[in-house]
N, C-alpha and C positions, 0 to 999 in steps of 0.2 A: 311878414316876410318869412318864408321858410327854406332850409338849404335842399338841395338838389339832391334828387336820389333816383335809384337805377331805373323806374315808371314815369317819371319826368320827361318831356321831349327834348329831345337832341337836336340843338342846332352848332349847323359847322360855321366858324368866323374866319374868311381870308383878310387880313391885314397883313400886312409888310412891317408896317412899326409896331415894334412889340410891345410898348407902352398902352399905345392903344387898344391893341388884340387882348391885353392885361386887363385893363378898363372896359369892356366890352364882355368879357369871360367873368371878372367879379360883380358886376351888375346881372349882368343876367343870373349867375347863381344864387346871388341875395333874393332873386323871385321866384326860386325852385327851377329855374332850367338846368339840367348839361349840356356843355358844350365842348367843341374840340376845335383846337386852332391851327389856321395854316398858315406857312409866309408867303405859299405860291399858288399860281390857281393848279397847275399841274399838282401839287400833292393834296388838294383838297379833292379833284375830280379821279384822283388814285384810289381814296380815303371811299368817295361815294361809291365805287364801286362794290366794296365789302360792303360797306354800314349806310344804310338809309336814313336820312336826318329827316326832322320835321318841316325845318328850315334850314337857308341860308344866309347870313350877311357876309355880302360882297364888297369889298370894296375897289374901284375902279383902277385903278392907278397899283399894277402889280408888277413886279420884275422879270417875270418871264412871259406875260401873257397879257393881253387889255382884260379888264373885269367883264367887260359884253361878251366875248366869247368865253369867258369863263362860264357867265350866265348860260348862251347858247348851244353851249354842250352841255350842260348840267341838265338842263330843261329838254335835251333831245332827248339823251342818257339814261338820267335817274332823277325825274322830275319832284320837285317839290318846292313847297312856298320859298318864295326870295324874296331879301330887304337888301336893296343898293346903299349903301353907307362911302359916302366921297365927299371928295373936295371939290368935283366937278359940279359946277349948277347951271350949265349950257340946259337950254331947252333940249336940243338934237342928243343929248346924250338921255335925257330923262324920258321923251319920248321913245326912243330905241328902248332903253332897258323894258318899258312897258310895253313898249311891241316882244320883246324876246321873253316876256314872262314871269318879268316882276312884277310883286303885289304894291309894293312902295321903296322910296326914293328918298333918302337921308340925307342933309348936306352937311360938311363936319362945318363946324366944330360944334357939338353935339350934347346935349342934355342925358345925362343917361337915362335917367325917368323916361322920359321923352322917348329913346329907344325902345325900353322895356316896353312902354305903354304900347308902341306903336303892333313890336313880335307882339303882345299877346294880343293885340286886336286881330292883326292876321290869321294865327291860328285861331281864335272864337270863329271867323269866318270859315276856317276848313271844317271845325267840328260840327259848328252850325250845319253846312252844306252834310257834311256825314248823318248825322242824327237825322236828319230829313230825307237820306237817299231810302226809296221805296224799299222795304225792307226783301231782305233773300233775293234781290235780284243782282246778275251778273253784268247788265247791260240793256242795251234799249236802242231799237229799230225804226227810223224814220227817215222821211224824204230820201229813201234809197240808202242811205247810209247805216253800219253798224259803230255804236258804240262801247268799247270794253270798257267798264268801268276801275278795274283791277289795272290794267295795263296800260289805260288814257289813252286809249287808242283807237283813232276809227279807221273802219277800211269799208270797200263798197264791195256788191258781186263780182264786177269783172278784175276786182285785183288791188283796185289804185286802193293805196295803205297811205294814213296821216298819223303824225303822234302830236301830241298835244301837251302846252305847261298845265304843269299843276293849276296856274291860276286861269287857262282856260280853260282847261275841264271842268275847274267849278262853276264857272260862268256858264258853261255850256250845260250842266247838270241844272242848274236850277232853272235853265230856261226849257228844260224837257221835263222835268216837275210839273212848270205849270203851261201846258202847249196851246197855242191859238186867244191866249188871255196879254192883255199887255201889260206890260211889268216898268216900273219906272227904274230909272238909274239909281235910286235912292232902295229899291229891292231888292236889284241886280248885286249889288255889292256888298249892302248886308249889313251897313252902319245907321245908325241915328244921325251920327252926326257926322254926316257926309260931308265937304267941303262942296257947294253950289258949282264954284269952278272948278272940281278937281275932274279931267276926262279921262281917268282910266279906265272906264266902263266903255270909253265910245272906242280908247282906243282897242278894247280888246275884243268887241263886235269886230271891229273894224279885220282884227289877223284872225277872228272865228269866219268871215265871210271869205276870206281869200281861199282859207283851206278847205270850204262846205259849197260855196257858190261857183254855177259854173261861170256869169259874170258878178265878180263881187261889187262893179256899179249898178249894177241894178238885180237887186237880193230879192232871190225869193223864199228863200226857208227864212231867214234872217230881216225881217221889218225892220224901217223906221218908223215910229205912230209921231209924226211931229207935236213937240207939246205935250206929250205923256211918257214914252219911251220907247220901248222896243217888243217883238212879237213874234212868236216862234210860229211858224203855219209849217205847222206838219202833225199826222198823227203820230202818235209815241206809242211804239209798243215792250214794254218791259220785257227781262227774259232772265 
């Protein structure tokens, strides 16, 4: 374990109880993060607008604002990896968070290991995705759409503009890596040890089709391979 210093990634923590947001802020710094903490989502979405974090932990239940539209601004905003940390374990709220651009979904009352482990698997996946983006390139052209990679943002010729989470830009990044090849849910996401049941890969095809298809029931840049995974058809062209 080593203490945190100013190269370290910056993650912001909304909590309300301050015992927590304490327990939260000393675990993550005993594995070399900094972090900064909030008691409201309005001062942490203040906060993002100066300083860019690596990540965020969210937790749902705040006093001025629900944590999903914390999430949902954040990710319009000033997008970056997000861990929902609550005491809500509804399906329909775990579901939403991962439609709105969470990478994972904590339930209190909470292992701090557990947490840690979890932040750094998250970022290994953004650095992964980084270290593999085609090198000097600013973006990438396909099925009519551009890609900014800088700004997670795609727009077409005649105008229509999308922004995109952090966590589907990555998704959408490594499926324009490898185009027209199909890629399983267990490549998609970038762990070993993927949970069999976990769908947050189907669900975030699922909000990449709505924003790139023109019907997203029936995809055509964006495949199902039943039984294998999923399949980008389109060419890629870097830039």
């Amino acid at each position: 374990m080593t203490a945190a210093d100013k190269d370290s990634p910056l993650i912001f923590i909304v909590e309300d109880e301050a015992d927590i947001a304490r327990l939260i802020a000393s675990s993550l710094a005993e594995y070399g993060f900094r972090s900064e903490s909030f008691g409201s989502g309005r001062a942490l979405l203040a906060r993002a607008r100066r300083v860019q974090p690596e990540l965020a932990i969210l937790d749902l239940g705040l006093p001025d604002m629900d944590g999903l539209q914390v999430l949902r601004e954040l990710q319009e905003q000033h997008p970056c990896a997000a861990l929902i940390l609550t005491g809500r374990d509804g399906l329909t709220d775990r579901v939403l968070g991962l439609e709105l651009g969470a990478d994972d979904y904590l339930v209190k009352p909470f292992e701090p290991r557990e947490l840690v482990a979890r932040v750094r698997s998250i970022l290994r996946r953004y650095q992964k995705a980084a270290a593999q983006e085609p090198g000097g390139h600013s973006g990438a052209h396909f099925a009519g759409w551009h890609f900014d990679l800088g700004r997670l943002h795609l727009s077409t010729a005649d105008g229509r503009e999308v922004t995109l989470s952090a966590a589907e830009a990555a998704l959408l990044q490594t499926l324009l890596k490898r185009p027209n090849k199909i890629l399983t849910r267990e490549q998609l996401i970038g762990e070993r040890d993927l949970d069999p049941f976990d769908r947050s890969i189907d669900v975030r095809i699922s909000r990449l089709r709505r924003k790139l298809e023109d019907d997203p029931q029936d995809p055509k840049i964006i495949k199902t391979i039943y039984g294998a995974g999923y399949l980008l058809c389109a060419a890629v062209d870097w830039e």
